[in-house]
N, C-alpha and C positions, 0 to 999 in steps of 0.2 A: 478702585476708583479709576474713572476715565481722564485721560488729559482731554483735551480738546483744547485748540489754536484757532482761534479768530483771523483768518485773512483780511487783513483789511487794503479796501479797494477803494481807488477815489471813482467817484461818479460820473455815469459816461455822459458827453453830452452828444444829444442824438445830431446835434447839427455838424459833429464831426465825422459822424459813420458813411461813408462811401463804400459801395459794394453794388457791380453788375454783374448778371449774367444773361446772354442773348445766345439764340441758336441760328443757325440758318434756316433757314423755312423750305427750300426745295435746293436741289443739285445748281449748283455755280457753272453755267456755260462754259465750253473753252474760253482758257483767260491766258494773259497775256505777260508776261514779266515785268513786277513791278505795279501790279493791281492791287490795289488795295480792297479786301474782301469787306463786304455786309451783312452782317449777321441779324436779320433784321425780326428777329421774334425774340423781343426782349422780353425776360422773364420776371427779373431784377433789376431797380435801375435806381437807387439810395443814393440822392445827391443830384440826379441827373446828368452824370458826367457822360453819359454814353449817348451816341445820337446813330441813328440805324439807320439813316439814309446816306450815313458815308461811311458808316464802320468803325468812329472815330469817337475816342474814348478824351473827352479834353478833363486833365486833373482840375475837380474843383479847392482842391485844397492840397496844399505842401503836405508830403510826406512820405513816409516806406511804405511801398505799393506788393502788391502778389499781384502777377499776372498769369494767366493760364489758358492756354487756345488746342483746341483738339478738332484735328484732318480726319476727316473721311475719305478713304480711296473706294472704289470700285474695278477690278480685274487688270484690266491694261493703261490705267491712268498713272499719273505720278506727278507730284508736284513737292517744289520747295517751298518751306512758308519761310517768315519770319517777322517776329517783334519786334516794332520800331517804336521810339523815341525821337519825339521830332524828323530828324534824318539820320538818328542812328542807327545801325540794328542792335538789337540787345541781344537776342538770341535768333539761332537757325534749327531749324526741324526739316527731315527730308523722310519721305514716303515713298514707297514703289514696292506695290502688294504683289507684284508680280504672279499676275494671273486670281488674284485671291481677293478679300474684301480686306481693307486691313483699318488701322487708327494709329495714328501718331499724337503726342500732347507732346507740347510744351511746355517750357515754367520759368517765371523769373522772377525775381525780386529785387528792386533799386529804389533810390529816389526818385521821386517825380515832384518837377516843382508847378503850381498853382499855372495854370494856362499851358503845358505842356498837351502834345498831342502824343497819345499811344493808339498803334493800330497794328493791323494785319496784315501782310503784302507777301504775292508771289516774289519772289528771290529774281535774281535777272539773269538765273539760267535752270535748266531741267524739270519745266512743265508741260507737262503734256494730258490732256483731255478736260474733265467737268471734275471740281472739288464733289464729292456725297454728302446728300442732307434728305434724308427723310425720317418717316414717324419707328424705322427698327433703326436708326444709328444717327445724331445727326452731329454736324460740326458745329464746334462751337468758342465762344469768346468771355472769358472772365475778368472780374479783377475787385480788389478791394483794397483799402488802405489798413496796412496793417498797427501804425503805429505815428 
């Protein structure tokens, strides 16, 4: 005789699912410390908390968020990113492929409450040349509410 265990799950309500994902669509110009990047080929966009004309991910609804943003380098570039929280940084990521093609990801996970702003920005030191975004590698920007 087999057991089997009934999981029981309460019912999602779809007006709570929030989940983006946007890439960049071509190489980021030299940029500048403290830029806030545009990821503007949104893929996913559940809730519509993400707006790609500024980069800027505003939480529609309170909650524990995943966030995840992945650098593209090309040979002699290098730049710092980091995940901001209104004006906090949440996390730091730094790249320098040193002469190579490389990738960096970040990741975080916090609260985020209803009208907070999350986004991407160069660090306000150690950038130098264009972020990489094309169709063999491209950067990019996530997030969803986990909970």
């Amino acid at each position: 005789m087999v057991n089997k265990r009934l999981l029981q799950t309460s019912p999602t309500n779809i007006n709570q699912i929030v989940a983006f994902h946007a890439l960049m669509s071509s190489n980021t110009p030299d940029i500048t410390a403290e830029h806030t990047l545009r990821f503007d080929m949104v893929k996913t966009n559940i809730g519509n908390g993400y707006h790609p004309a500024t980069g800027v991910f505003i939480v529609p609804v309170t909650g524990v968020y995943v966030f995840t943003w992945t650098i593209r380098e090309d040979v002699h570039n290098y730049h710092t990113t980091q995940l901001m929280k209104n004006t906090e940084a949440v996390d730091v990521v730094h790249l320098s492929p040193n002469g190579r093609i490389g990738e960096v990801t970040g990741i975080a996970v916090f609260m985020a409450n209803e009208g907070d702003d999350v986004f991407v920005e160069t660090y306000t030191q150690f950038n130098a040349g264009y972020i990489s975004s094309y169709p063999a590698g491209r950067s990019s920007f996530s997030g969803w509410k986990l909970a």
